[in-house]
C-alpha positions in Angstrom: 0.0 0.0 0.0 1.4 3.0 -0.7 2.3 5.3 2.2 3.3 9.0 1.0 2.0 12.0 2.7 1.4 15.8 2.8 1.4 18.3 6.0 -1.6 21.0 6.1 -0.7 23.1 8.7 -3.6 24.8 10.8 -1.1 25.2 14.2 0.0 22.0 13.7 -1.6 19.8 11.3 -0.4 16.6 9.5 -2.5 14.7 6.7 -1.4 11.3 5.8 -3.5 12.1 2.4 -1.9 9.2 0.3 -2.7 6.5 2.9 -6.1 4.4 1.7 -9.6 7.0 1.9 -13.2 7.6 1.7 -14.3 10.6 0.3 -16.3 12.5 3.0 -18.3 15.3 1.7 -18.5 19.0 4.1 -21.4 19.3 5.7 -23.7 21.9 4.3 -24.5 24.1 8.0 -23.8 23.0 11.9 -26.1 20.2 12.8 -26.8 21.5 16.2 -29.1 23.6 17.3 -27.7 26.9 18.8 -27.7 28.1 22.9 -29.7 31.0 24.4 -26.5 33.5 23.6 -26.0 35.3 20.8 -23.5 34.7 18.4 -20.5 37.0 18.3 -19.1 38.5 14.9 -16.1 37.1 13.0 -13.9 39.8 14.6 -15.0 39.2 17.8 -14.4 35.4 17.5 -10.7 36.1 15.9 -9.6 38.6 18.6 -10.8 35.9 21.1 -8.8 33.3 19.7 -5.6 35.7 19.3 -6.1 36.4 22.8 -6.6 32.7 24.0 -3.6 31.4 22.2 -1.5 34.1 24.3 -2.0 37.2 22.5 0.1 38.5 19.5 2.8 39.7 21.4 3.5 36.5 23.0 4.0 34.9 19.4 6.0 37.7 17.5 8.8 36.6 20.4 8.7 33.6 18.5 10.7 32.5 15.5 11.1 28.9 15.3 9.7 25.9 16.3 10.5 22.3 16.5 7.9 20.2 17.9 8.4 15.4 18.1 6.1 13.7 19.1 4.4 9.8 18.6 1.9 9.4 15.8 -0.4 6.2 15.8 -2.6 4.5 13.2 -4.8 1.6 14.7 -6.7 0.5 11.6 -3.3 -0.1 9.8 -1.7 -1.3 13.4 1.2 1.7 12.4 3.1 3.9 14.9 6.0 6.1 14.6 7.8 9.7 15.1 6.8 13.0 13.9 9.8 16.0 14.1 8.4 19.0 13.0 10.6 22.3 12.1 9.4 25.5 11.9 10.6 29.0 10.7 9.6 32.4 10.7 8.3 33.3 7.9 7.1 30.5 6.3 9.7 27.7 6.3 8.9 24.3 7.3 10.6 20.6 7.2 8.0 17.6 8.6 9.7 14.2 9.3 6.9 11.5 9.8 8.7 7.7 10.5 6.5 4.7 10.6 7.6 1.5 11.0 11.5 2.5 9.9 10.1 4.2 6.7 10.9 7.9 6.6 8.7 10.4 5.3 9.3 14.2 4.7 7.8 16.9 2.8 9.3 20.8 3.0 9.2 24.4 1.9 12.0 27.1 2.2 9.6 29.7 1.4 9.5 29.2 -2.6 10.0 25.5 -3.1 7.6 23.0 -1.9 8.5 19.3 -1.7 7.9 15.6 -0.5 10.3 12.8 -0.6 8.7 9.2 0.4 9.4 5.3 0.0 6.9 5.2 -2.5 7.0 8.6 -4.9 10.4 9.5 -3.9 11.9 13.3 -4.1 9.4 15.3 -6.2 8.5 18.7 -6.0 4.8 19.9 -5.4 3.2 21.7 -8.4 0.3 23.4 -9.1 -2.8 23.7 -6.4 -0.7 21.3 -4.2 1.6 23.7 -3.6 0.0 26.4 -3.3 -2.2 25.0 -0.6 1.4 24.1 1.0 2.5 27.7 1.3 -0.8 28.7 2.5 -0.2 27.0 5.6 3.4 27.6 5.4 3.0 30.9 7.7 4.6 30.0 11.0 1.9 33.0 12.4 -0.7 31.6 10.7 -3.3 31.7 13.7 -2.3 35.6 13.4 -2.6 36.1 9.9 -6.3 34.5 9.5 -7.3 37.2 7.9 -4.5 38.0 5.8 -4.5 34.5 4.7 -8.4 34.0 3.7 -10.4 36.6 1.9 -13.7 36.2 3.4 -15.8 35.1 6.5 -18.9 34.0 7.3 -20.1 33.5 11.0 -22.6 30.3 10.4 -23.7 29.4 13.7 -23.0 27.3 16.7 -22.7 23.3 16.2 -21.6 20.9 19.3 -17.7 19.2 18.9 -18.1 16.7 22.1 -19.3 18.4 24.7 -18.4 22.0 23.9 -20.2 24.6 21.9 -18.4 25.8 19.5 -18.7 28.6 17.2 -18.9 27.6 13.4 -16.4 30.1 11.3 -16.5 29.5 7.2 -13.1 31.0 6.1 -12.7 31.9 1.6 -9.8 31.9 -0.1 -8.9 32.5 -3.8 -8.8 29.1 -5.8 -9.5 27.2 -3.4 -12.8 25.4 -0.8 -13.8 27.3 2.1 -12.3 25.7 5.4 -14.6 25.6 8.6 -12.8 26.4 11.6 -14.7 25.2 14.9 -13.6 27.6 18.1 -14.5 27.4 21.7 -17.6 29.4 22.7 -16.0 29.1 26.5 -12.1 29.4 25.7 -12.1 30.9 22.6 -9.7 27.9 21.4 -9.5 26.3 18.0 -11.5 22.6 18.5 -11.7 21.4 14.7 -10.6 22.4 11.0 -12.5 20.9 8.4 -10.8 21.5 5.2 -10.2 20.3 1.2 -6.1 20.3 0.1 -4.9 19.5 -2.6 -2.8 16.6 -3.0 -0.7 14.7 -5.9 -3.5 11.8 -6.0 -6.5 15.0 -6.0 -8.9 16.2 -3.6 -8.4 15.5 -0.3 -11.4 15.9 2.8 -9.9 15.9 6.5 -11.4 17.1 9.5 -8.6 17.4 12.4 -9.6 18.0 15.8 -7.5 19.5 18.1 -7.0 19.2 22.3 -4.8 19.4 25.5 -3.7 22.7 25.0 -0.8 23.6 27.0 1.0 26.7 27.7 4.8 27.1 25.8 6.7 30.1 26.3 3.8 32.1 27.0 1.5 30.2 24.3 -1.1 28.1 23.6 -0.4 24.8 21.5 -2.6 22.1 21.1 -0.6 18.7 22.3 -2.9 16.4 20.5 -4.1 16.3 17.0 -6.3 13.4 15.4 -7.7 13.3 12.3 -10.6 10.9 12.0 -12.9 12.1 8.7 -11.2 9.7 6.5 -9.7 6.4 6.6 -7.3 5.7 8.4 -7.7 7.8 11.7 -4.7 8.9 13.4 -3.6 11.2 16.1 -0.6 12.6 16.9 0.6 13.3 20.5 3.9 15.8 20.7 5.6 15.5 23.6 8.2 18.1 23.4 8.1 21.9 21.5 11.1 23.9 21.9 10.9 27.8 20.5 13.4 30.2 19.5 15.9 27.1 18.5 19.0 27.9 15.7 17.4 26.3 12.3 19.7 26.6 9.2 17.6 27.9 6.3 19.2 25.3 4.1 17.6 21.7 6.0 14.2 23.7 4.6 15.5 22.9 0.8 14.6 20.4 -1.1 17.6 17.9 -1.3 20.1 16.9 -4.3 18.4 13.9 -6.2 20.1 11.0 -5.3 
């Protein structure tokens, strides 16, 4: 079975979009019925979740990342390694390793690229890529409205047992994402999104949880993806900030 991947990066956000699927189709409005409260504006619901995550200042202090951490894959009785490094702007390497098999996709701010068992080193083209350098923006959870053109506010739906507000975010060329936030916390609880990937169009929904504080922020420490064959989730268990990344392990490598 063939066992490539691509990295959509909502916080932190890993697709393993080349694994076996179903297509799952986006729900046309939240299924739940809405609380006695009234439902708060798009800006009101993005200041709250710049605020929750630790506030804008907290993050510009930040310039690089690097994030391990355990994934696991019941269905296919997989687990493994994730290394993730991150870079101010928009540089990123992922490093996925399941079952001694290395996976790696990157972007040094112009190139995008994957290198697996299966496709080998190729680099992304097309909508693929753009999608990559779309979530490429190490302040993406700052730049939400830099990065999408348009919002829509479309109600209140229940993820477990929180209510969460229902955000539909529009950008150019592309399916509008639904971000799910925290009526309480003001968190991020769930992106459901379409990416682009070399076999096509790719449905995911990731939800994420156990938020935890790191160098003045708020990162979620467990990420599971669970709209499409096969579910996984992703624990970190370390995030370091402000480490010395050379830009040149963000560069797609020499062919072999």
């Amino acid at each position: 079975m063939k066992k490539s991947f691509a990295v959509a990066g909502f916080i932190l956000v890993v697709s393993l979009s080349a694994f076996a699927q179903t297509p799952a189709k986006v729900p046309d409005k939240p299924a739940a019925a809405a609380p006695a409260f009234a439902t708060p504006g798009t800006d009101q619901i993005l200041n709250r979740y710049v605020e929750a995550i630790g506030g804008r200042d907290a993050w510009k202090k930040l310039t690089s990342r690097v994030s391990t951490g355990t994934i696991d894959i019941p269905t296919m009785q997989l687990s493994g390694t994730v290394e993730f490094h991150e870079k101010a702007p928009n540089r990123f390497l992922r490093v996925v390793v399941l079952n001694g098999a290395i996976y790696r996709q990157g972007f040094d701010g112009t190139v995008a690229w994957t290198d697996d068992p299966s496709d080998g080193l190729r680099t992304e083209l097309g909508a693929e890529a753009e999608d990559t350098r779309f979530d490429s923006d190490f302040y993406h959870p700052l730049d939400l409205r830099k990065l999408y053109l348009k919002f829509a506010v479309l109600g209140i739906e229940k993820i477990n047992e929180h209510d969460a507000y229902v955000l539909e975010a529009s950008r150019a060329g592309a399916d509008a994402d639904r971000i799910y936030f925290d009526a309480k916390t003001g968190l991020a609880l769930r992106l459901l999104s379409r990416r682009s990937t070399s076999e096509g169009i790719s449905t995911y929904q990731v939800d994420l949880e156990d938020y935890r504080d790191v160098d003045g922020i708020q990162l979620p420490f467990t990420v599971h993806q669970s709209i499409a064959e096969p579910s996984f989730t992703i624990k970190f268990t370390e995030v370091h900030h402000n480490v010395e990344l050379d830009d040149s392990q963000f560069s797609k490598p020499a062919a072999q």
